[in-house]
C-alpha positions in Angstrom: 95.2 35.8 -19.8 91.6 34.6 -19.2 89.7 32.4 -21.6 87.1 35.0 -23.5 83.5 33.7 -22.3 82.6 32.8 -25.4 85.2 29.7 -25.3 85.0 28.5 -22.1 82.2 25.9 -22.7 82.8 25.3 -26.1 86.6 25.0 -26.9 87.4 21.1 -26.1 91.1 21.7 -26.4 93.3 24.9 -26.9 93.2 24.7 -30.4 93.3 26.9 -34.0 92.8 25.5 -37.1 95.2 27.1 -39.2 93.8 29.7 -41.9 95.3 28.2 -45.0 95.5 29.6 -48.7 92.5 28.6 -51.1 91.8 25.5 -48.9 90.1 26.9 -45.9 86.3 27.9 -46.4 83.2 27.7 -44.4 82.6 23.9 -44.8 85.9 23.7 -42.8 85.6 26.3 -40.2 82.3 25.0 -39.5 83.8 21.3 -38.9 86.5 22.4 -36.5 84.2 24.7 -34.6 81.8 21.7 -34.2 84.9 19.3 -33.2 85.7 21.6 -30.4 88.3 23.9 -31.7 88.9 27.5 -33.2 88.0 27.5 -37.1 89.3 30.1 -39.4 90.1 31.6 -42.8 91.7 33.4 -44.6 89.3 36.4 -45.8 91.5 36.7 -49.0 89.7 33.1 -50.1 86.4 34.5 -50.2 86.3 35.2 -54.0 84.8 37.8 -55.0 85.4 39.7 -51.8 81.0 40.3 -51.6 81.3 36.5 -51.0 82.7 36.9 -47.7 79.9 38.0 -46.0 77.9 35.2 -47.4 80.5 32.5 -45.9 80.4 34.9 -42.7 76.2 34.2 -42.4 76.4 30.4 -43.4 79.1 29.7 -40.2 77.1 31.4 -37.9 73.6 29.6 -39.4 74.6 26.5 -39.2 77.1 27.0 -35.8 73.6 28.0 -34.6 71.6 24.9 -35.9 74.1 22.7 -34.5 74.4 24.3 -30.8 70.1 24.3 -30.8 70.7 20.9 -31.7 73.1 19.7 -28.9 70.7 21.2 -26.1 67.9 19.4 -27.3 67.0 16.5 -24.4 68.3 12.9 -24.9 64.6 11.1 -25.8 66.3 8.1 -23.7 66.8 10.6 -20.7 63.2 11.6 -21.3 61.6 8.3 -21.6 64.0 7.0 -18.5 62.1 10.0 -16.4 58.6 9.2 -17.3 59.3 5.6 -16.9 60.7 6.3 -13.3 57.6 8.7 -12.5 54.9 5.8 -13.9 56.6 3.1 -11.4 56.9 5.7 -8.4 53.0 6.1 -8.7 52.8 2.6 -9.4 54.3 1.1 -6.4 52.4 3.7 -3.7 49.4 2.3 -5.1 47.9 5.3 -7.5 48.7 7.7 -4.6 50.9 10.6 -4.7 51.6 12.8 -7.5 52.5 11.4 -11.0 55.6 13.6 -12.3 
């Protein structure tokens, strides 16, 4: 069976978190999805049941603010670039283009 395409660049080991009774909530499921497994829950600890889809929106907001943050560029990675560029243009003597 073929990994779903959702999981293949996100799942650091073939793991579940196991959905346990009254302990498992959103704070949870978001900590194992961020650590590279599969969070989960049971619905039935989503109490009253209109809180569910609250706990539903707050994984996915903050799954989302954490994947925008990973793909944000290393400022090191940035800096090392331009630094690179500055000396290129340096050493030819202020010819060429400055990247």
């Amino acid at each position: 069976m073929a990994l779903p395409e959702l999981l293949k660049n996100n799942l650091r080991i073939p793991l579940i978190g196991a959905p346990m009774f009254i302990v498992s909530g959103p704070e949870l499921v978001i900590a194992q999805c961020q650590a590279g497994i599969v969070g989960s829950f049971p619905a039935l600890n989503a109490r009253p049941q209109e809180k569910l889809e609250d706990w539903l929106l707050q994984i996915k907001e903050e799954l989302a603010a954490y994947a925008a943050a990973k793909r944000r560029p290393d400022c090191r990675a940035v800096r090392r670039q331009s630094d690179c560029a500055c000396e290129q243009y340096a050493s030819s003597g202020g010819h060429g283009n400055l990247r």
